[in-house]
C-alpha positions as CSV (number, residue, x, y, z in Angstrom):
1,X,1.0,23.7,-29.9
2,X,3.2,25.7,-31.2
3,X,2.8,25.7,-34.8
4,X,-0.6,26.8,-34.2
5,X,-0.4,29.5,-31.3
6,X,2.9,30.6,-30.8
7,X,2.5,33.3,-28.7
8,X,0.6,31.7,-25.9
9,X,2.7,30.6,-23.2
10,X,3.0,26.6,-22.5
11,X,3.6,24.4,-19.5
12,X,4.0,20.7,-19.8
13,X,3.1,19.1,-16.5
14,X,4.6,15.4,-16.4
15,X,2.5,12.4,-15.1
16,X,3.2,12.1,-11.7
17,X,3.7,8.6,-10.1
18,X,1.8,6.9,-7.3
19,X,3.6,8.1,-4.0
20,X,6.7,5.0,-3.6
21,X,8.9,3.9,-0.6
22,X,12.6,3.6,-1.8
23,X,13.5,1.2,1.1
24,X,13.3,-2.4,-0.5
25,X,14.9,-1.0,-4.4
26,X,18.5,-1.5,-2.8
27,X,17.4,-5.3,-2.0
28,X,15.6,-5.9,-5.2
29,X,17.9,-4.2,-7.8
30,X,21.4,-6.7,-6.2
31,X,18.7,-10.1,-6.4
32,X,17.8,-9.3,-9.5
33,X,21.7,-8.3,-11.1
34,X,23.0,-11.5,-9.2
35,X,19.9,-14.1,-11.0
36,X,20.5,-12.4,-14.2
37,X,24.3,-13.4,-14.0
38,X,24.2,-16.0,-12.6
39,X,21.2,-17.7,-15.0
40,X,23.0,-15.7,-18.3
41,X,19.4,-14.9,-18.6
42,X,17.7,-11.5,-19.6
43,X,14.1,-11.1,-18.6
44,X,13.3,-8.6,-21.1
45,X,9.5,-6.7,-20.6
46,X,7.5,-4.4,-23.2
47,X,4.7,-2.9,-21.4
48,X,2.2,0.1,-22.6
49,X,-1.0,0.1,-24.6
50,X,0.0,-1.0,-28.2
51,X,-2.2,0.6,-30.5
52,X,-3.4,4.3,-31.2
53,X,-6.0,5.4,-33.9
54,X,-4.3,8.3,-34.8
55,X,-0.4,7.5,-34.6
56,X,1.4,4.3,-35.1
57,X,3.1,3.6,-32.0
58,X,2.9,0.9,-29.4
59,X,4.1,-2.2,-30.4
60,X,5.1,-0.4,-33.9
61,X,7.8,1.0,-31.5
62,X,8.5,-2.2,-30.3
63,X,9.0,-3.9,-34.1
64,X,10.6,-0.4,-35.5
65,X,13.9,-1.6,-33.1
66,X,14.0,-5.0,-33.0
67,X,17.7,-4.6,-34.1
68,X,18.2,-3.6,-30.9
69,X,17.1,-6.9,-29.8
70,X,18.7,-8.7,-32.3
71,X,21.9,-7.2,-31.0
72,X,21.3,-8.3,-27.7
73,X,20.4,-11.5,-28.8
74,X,23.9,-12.1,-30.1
75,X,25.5,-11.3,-26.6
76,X,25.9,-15.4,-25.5
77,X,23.0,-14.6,-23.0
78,X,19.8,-15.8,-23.1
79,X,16.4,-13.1,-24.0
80,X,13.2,-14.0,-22.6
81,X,10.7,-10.8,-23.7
82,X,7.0,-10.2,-22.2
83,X,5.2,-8.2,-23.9
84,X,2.4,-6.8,-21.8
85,X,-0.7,-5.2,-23.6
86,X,-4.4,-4.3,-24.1
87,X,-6.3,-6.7,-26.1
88,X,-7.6,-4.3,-28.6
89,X,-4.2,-4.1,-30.3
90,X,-3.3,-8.0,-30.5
91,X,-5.5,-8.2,-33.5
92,X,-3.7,-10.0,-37.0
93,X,-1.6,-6.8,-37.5
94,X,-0.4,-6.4,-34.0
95,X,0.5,-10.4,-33.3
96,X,2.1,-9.8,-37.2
97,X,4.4,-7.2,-35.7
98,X,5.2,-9.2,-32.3
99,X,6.0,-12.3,-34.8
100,X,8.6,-10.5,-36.6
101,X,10.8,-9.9,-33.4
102,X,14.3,-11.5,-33.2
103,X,13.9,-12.7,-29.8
104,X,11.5,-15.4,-27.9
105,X,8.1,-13.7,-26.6
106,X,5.4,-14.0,-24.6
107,X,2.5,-12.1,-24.9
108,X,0.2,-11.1,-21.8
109,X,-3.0,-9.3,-21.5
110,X,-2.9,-6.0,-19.3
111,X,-3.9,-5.8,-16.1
112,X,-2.7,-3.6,-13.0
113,X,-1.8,-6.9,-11.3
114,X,0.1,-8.5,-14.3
115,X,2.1,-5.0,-14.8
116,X,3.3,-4.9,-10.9
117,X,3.9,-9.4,-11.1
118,X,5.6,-9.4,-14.1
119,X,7.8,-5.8,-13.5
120,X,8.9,-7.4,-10.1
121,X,10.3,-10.6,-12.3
122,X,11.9,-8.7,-14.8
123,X,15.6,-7.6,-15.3
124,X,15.1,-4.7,-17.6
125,X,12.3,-2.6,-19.6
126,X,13.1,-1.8,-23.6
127,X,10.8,0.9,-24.4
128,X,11.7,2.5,-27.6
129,X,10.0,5.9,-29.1
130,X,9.6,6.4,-32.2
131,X,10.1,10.1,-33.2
132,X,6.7,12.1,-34.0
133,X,4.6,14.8,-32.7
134,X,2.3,12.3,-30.4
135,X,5.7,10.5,-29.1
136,X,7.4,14.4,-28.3
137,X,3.9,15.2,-26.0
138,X,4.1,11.8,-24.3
139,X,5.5,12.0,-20.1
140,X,7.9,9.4,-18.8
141,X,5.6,8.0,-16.9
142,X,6.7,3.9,-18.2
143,X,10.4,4.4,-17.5
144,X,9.4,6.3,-14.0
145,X,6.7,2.8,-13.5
146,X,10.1,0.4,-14.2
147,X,12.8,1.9,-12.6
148,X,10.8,2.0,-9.3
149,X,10.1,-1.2,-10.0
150,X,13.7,-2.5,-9.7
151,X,14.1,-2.5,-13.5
152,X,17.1,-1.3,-15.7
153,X,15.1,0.7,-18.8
154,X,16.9,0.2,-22.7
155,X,15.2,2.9,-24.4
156,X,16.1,4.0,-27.9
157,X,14.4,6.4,-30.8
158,X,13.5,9.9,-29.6
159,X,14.5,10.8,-25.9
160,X,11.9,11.0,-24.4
161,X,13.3,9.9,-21.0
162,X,16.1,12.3,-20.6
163,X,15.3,13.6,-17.6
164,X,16.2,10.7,-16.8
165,X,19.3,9.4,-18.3
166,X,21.8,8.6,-15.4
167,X,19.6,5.6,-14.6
168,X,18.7,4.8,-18.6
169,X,20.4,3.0,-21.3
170,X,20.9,5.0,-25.0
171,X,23.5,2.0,-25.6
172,X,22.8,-1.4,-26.1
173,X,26.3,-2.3,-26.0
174,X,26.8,-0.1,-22.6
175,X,23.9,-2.1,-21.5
176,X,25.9,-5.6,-22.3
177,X,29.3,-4.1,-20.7
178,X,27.5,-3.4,-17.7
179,X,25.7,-6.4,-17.4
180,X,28.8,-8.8,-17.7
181,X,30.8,-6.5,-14.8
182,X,27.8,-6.4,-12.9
183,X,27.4,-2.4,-12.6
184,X,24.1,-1.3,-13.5
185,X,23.4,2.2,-14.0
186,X,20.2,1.8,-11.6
187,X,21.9,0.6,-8.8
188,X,21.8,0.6,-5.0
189,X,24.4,3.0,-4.2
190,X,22.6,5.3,-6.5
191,X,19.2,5.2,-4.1
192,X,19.9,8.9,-3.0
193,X,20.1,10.5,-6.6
194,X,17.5,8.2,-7.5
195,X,15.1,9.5,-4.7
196,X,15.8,13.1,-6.2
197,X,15.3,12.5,-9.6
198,X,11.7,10.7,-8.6
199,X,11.4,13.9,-6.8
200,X,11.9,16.3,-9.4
201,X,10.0,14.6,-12.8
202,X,7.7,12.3,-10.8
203,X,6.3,14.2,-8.2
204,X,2.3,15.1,-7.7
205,X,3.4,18.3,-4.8
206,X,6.5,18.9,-7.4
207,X,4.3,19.3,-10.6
208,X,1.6,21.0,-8.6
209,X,3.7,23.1,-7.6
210,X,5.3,23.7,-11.0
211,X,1.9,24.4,-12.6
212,X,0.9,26.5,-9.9
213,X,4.4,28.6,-10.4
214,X,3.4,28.7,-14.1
215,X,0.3,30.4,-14.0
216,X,1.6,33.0,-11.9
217,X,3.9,34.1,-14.4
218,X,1.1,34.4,-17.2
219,X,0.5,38.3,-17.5
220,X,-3.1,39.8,-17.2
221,X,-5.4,40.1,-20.3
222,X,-4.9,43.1,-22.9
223,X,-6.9,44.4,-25.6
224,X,-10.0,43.2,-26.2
225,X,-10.1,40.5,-24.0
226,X,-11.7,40.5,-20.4
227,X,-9.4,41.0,-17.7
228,X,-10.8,38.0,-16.0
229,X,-10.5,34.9,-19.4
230,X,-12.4,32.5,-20.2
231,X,-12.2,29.1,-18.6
232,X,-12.3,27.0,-21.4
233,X,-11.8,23.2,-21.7
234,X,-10.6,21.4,-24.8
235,X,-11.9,17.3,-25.1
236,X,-9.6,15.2,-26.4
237,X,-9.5,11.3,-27.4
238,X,-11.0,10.1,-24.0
239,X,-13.3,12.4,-21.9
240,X,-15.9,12.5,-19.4
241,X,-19.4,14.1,-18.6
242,X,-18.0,15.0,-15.0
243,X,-15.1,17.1,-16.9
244,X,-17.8,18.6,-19.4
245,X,-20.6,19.5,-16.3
246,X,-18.1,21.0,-14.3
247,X,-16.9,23.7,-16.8
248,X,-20.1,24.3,-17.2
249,X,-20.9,24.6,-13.3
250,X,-17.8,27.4,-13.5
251,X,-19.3,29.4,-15.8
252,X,-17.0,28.2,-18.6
253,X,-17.1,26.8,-22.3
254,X,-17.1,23.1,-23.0
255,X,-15.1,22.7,-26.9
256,X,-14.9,19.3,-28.5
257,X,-11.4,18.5,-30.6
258,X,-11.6,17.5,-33.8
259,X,-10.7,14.0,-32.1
260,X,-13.2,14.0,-29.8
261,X,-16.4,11.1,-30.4
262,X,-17.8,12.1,-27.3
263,X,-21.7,13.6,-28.1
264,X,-22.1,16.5,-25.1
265,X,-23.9,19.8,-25.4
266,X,-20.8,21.3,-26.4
267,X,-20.3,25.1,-26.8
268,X,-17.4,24.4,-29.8
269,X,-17.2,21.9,-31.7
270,X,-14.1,21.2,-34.0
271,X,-14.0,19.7,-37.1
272,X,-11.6,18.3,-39.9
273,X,-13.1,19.2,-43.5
274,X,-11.1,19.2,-46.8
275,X,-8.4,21.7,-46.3
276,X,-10.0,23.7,-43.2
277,X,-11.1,22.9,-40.1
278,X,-14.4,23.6,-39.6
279,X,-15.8,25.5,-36.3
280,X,-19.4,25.3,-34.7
281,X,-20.7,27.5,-32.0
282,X,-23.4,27.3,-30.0
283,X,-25.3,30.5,-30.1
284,X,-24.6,31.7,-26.4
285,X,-20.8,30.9,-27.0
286,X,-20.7,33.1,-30.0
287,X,-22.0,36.0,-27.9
288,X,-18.7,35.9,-26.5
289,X,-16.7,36.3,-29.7
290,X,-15.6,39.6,-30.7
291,X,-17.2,41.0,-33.3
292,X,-14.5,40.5,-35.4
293,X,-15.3,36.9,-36.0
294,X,-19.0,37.0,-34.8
295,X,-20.1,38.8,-37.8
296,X,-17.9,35.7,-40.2
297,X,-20.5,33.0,-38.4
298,X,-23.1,31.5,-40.8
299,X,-26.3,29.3,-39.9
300,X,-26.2,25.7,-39.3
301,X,-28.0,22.6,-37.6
302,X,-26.3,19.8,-36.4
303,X,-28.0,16.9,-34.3
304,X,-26.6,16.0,-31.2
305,X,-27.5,13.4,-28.1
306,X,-27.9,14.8,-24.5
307,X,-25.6,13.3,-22.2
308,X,-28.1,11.7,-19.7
309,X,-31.3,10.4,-21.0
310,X,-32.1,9.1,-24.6
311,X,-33.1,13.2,-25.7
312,X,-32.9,13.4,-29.1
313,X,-33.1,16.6,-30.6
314,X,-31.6,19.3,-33.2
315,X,-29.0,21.9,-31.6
316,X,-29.3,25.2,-33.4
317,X,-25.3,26.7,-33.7
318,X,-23.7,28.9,-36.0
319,X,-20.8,27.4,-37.9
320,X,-17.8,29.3,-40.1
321,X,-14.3,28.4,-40.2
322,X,-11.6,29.1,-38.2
323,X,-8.2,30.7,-39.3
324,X,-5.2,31.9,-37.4
């Protein structure tokens, strides 16, 4: 966000996890240390959706550091590795990638009850991040999802989990040492610091709170701008009607990303074209520009589909391109 807008101020608010009792991890984190020693086995588990249109990550990730697994392969113990996934991205390339990996596989489909089965069975999570702009936006929601879960996490690439990196492993070979004197960094006499890092980066009140905090601090309007903004909300990827009717019903203005494919009566719509990106506004949206830009807009028709109902029609809006 940065490169684009500078000035405006930023909060990132981290995906909070579904509210968790603590009381059984002490139980479940020994069983599974002492089965792991005791079988010289290593249930190993990928888990996440494993494709994006826009960014190759997923099980690219997961190929990109299959050294990682080859060293732990060459550690006298045993690697059994689920990988857990949506269907969409086991087509030839994605089953292409999972073949090259250096250690036996399975492949499941996803499903919420196949996550919580298979993260209860498993010894440790490797989720690796590749290091990009899509990876750097991305919460720690997966390593939060196996650690409560009873899991060790392996993550390597860009760190995405730092926040929580007394409980996650940077080093495969700290992993290994670990393992073979049977002291885990997620442990059970690490349940109270656990509890307060779950608290702190995993927390619905917490990050509530946080945002909440955050937009206090912003200061009031100046110059040209009302006092009061603009609500204004941005569709990305995966959106709703509900989101886009409600902005409406608050009196605000409903924009469309360039990545949006979602056809609503948007106010703005963005647009890649070569070497600009191309801006269309409805007509009662560019009432609200100042003139400034107003007086840039030129004339344009674009064809849109209602949200409800099979309407067809043509949507009068101005168009011009933006630059900042």
């Amino acid at each position: 966000m940065h490169g684009y807008t500078s000035d405006l101020p930023a909060h990132v608010v981290n995906d909070p996890a579904a509210p968790a009792e603590f009381d059984d991890l002490p139980r479940l984190l020994h069983s599974k240390l002492a089965r792991a020693r005791t079988e010289k086995t290593v249930q190993l588990m990928w888990f996440g959706v494993g494709d994006n249109p826009h960014f190759k990550v997923g099980l690219n990730d997961l190929a990109a550091f299959g050294g990682v697994l080859r060293t732990l392969a060459n550690a006298e113990k045993n690697i059994e590795l689920t990988v857990l996934t949506n269907e969409r991205a086991l087509d030839a390339d994605g089953l292409a990638l999972l073949g090259r990996l250096p250690v036996r596989s399975k492949i499941d489909q996803w499903t919420e009850s196949n996550e919580r089965d298979l993260l209860l069975e498993a010894f440790a999570c490797f989720l690796p991040v590749n290091a990009q702009a899509f990876s750097a936006a991305k919460s720690q929601n997966r390593a939060v999802t196996a650690l409560t879960a009873g899991c060790q996490v392996i993550s390597s690439g860009y760190p995405l989990y730092e926040p929580l990196s007394e409980f996650i492993y940077r080093d495969i070979s700290a992993f290994q040492a670990d393992l073979d004197h049977g002291t885990m960094r997620h442990a059970p006499g690490k349940l109270e610091a656990f509890t307060a890092a779950m608290q702190a980066t995993a927390s619905a009140a917490t990050e509530a709170a946080s945002f909440a905090n955050f937009l206090r601090s912003i200061p009031a309007s100046e110059g040209n701008a009302p006092s009061s903004g603009a609500l204004i909300l941005v569709h990305g990827q995966a959106t709703n009607g509900a989101a886009h009717k409600a902005v409406h019903a608050l009196k605000g203005f409903s924009v469309a990303s360039p990545y949006c494919p979602a056809q609503f009566g948007f106010d703005v719509i963005f647009r890649g074209a070569p070497g600009e990106l191309v801006m269309l506004i409805a007509d009662k949206a560019a009432k609200s520009l100042i003139p400034e830009f107003r007086d840039r807009l030129g004339r344009k028709s674009v064809s849109r589909r209602r949200s409800t109902g099979g309407y067809r029609g043509q949507w009068t809006v101005r168009s011009g391109t933006a630059s900042w």
